[in-house]
C-alpha positions in Angstrom: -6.7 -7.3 -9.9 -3.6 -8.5 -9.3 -3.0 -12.4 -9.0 -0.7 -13.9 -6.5 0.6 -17.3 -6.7 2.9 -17.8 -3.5 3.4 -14.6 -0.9 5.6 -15.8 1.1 8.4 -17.2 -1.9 7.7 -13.6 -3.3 8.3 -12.3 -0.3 11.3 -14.0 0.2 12.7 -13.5 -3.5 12.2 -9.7 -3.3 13.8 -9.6 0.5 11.2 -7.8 1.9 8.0 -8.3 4.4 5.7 -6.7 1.2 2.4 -8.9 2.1 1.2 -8.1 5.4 1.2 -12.3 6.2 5.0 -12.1 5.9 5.0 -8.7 8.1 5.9 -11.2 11.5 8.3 -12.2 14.0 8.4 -15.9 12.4 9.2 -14.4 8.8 12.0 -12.2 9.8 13.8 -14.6 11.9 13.7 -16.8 8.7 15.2 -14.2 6.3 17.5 -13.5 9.3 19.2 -16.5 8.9 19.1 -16.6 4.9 21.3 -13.3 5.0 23.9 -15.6 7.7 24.2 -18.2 4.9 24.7 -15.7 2.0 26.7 -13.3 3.4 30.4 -12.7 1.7 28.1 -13.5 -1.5 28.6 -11.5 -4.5 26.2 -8.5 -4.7 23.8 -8.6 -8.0 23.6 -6.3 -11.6 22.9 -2.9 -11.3 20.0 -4.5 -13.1 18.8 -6.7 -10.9 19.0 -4.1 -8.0 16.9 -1.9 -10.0 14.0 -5.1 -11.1 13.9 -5.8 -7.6 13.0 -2.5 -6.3 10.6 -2.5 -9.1 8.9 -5.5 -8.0 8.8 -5.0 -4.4 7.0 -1.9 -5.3 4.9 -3.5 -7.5 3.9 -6.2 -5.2 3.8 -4.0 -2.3 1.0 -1.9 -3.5 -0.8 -4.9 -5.9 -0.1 -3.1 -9.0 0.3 -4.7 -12.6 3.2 -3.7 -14.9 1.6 -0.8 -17.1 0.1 0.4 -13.7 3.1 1.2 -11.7 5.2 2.1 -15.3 2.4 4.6 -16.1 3.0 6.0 -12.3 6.6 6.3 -12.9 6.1 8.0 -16.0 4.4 10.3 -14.9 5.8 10.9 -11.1 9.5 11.3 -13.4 8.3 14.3 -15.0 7.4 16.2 -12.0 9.7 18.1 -9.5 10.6 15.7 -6.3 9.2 12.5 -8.3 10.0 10.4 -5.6 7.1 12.4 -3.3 5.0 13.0 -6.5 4.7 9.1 -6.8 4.5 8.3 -3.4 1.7 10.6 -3.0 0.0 9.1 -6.1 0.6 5.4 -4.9 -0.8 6.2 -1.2 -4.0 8.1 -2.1 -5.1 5.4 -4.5 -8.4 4.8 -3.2 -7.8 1.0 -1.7 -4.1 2.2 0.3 -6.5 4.6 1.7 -9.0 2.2 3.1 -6.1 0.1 4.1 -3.9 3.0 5.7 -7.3 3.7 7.7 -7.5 0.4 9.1 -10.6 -0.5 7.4 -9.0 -3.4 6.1 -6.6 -5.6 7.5 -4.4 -6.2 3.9 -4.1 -4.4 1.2 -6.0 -7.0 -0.9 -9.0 -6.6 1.0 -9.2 -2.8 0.6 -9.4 -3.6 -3.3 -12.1 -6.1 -3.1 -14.0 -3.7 -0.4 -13.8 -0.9 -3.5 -14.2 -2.5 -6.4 -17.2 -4.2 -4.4 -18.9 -1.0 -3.9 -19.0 -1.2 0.0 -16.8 2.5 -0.2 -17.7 6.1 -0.9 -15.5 9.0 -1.4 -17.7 12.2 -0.7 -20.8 10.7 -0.3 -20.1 9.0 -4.2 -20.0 5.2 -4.7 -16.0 4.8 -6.3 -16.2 0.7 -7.7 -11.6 1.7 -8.9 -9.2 1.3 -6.1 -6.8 3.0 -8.4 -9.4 6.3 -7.5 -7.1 9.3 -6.8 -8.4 10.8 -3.5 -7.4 14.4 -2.5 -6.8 16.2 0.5 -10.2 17.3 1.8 -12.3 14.5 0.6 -13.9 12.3 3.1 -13.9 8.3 2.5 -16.6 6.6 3.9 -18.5 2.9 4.1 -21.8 3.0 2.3 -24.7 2.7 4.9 -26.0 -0.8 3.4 -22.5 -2.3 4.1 -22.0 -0.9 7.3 -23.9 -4.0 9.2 -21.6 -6.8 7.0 -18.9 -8.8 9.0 -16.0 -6.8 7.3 -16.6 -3.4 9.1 -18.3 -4.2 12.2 -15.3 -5.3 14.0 -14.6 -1.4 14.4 -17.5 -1.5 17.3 -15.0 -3.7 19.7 -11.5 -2.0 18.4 -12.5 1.4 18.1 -8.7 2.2 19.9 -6.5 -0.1 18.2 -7.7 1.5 14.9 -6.9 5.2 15.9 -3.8 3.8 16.6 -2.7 2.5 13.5 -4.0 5.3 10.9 -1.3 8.2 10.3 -1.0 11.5 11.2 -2.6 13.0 8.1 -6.2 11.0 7.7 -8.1 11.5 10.7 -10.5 8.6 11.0 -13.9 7.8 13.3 -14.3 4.0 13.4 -17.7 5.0 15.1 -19.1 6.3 11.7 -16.3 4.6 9.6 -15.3 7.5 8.0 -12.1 8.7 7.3 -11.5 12.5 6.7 -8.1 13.2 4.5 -6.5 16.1 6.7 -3.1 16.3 4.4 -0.6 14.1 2.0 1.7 11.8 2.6 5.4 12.0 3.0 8.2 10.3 1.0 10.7 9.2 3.4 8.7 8.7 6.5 8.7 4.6 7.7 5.1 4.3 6.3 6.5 2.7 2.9 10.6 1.8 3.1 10.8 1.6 -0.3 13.6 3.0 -2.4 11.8 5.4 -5.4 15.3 6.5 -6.7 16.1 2.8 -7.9 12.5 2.1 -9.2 13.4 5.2 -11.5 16.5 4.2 -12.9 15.0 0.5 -14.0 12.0 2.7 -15.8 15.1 5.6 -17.6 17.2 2.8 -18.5 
């Protein structure tokens, strides 16, 4: 798993409310008023435009180095990589369980995984980096269904439709979550900028 020291100096660094703690009001105000100061500045490299995308990336999604290089490898190859690896990043196992509302950060989804409180067709998965495809149903295993993490769902049953997207179709009565298509590169899900990730990894 991926170690964080300090979210919010990351956060700030990389410009970006990556770590649902920085995701506020408070935070943006606050990097509001750093762009004031700054502005007229000089813009950076070519290379550190391109790191910087990398990272927010990278943090966004909790991924190590060889992870999210091995992702862009591969994504590169294919036709439309930026949707190739968007797709791969969001049906990791844990962004499902987070996109689902599950878990409140994305952090938590990986420990609920790799804990072995989720299955994915009836199957105990213990890798967030578990590719789900469209079709498979994601569900909490029946002896973790009475712990403090998921029974929340019994008082905020609405709130939770409202925040899973259009293509997972979730019941937080039976916490399941069926995957009814794919996600979508360039829909306000994930703002992140694939093109730039790619030239850091071609350079």
């Amino acid at each position: 798993m991926l170690r964080i020291k300090s979210k919010y100096k990351i956060a700030k660094r990389l410009g970006a409310g990556i770590f649902e703690q920085t995701q506020t009001q408070k935070f943006a105000l606050s990097e509001a008023r750093v762009k004031r100061v700054k502005r007229g500045g000089r813009g950076g490299s070519d290379y550190n435009r391109q790191l910087l995308e990398k990272q927010r990336v990278r943090f966004t999604y909790g991924l190590k180095e060889r992870e999210l290089s091995n992702y862009a490898k591969k994504a590169y190859k294919a036709p439309n990589p930026a949707n190739v690896l968007h797709k791969m990043l969001e049906m990791r196992a844990d962004s499902l369980v987070y996109r689902a509302g599950l878990a409140t950060t994305r952090r938590a989804a990986r420990q609920m995984v790799s804990h072995g409180h989720i299955l994915v067709n009836d199957k105990r998965i213990t890798a967030p980096s578990y590719q789900v495809k469209k079709g498979d149903t994601i569900s909490v295993r029946e002896g973790s269904r009475k712990s403090p993490l998921f029974t929340r769902f019994t008082e905020e049953k609405e709130e939770a439709m409202r925040t899973v997207p259009q293509w997972l179709s979730f019941d937080p009565a039976l916490l399941k979550v069926k995957v009814t298509g794919e996600p979508v590169y360039g829909t306000a899900e994930t703002p992140l900028d694939y093109s730039t990730l790619f030239e850091f990894y071609s350079r």
